[in-house]
C-alpha positions, 0 to 999 in steps of 0.5 A: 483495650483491656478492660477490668472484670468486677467481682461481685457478691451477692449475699442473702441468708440462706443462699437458696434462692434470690442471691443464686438468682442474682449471681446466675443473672449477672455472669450472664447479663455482665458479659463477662465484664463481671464475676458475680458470686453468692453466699449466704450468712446461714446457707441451707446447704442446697439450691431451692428447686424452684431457682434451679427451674426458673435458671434454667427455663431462661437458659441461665447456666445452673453448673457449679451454682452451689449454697456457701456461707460467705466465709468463703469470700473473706477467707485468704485466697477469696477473690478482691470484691469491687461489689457486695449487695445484700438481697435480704433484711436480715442480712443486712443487718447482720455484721459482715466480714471484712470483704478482700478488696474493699468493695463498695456495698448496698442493700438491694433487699427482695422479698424472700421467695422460698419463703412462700413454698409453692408460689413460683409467681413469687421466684418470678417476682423476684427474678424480674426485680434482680433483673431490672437492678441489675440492668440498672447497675450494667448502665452505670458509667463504671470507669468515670463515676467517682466512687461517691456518686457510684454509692449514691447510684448503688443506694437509688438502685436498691430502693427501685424495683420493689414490686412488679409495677415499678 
């Protein structure tokens, strides 16, 4: 059976930390089932050590992670996306590109770690909660779920997981 590959776009500001967690995360836990990419709307250029060192500590492949705006993804040649989630407030609210393919969206906003320097309990937080989403969104029946009901699903995802005690 061949079975379709979903692309995915994570998109946050910077692109330095939830959003690289995010892509790290989902090409491991997909299965291959799924490509995940990330951008930022306004990279900082560089990956924040503290996601490089939380990847890595769980075995989470760091090569070719890199900080890109999300121009890339819209520019002829991107990949067709069947998924955009904004991780951030600011991005959310920022006007998008038009995407190659027509994907569904949805807001999964987790605070910003990198902007409370120094605290790794703050990546972690924000690794447990993209984890637990994106478990969320690996049970979701895919192929048999209109595309309605896959937003509904895509929406509730989002508004679950906000802090560690969910």
């Amino acid at each position: 059976m061949n079975e379709k590959t979903y692309n995915i776009l994570f998109v946050c500001t910077g692109n330095s930390a939830r959003s690289i967690m995010a892509e790290g995360l989902m090409n491991v836990m997909g299965g291959g089932r799924f490509r995940a990419f990330s951008a930022g709307s306004a990279p900082v250029g560089e990956i924040h050590l503290q996601t490089l060192k939380l990847l890595r500590g769980l075995n989470i492949p760091t090569d070719g992670l890199r900080s890109k705006g999300w121009n890339e993804f819209a520019a002829p040649g991107a990949p067709d996306l069947d998924f955009v989630f904004t991780l951030c407030d600011q991005a959310a609210g920022e006007v998008c590109p038009v995407w190659p393919g027509q994907p569904l969206s949805a807001h999964w906003g987790v605070e910003d770690p990198a902007a409370a320097p120094g605290s790794e309990r703050q990546f972690r937080n924000a690794m447990i909660i993209l984890t637990r989403r994106i478990e969320w969104f690996l049970s979701l029946p895919l192929v048999t779920i209109d595309n309605l009901s896959l937003q509904n699903k895509l929406d509730e995802i989002g508004k679950q997981g906000a802090t560690n005690d969910d």
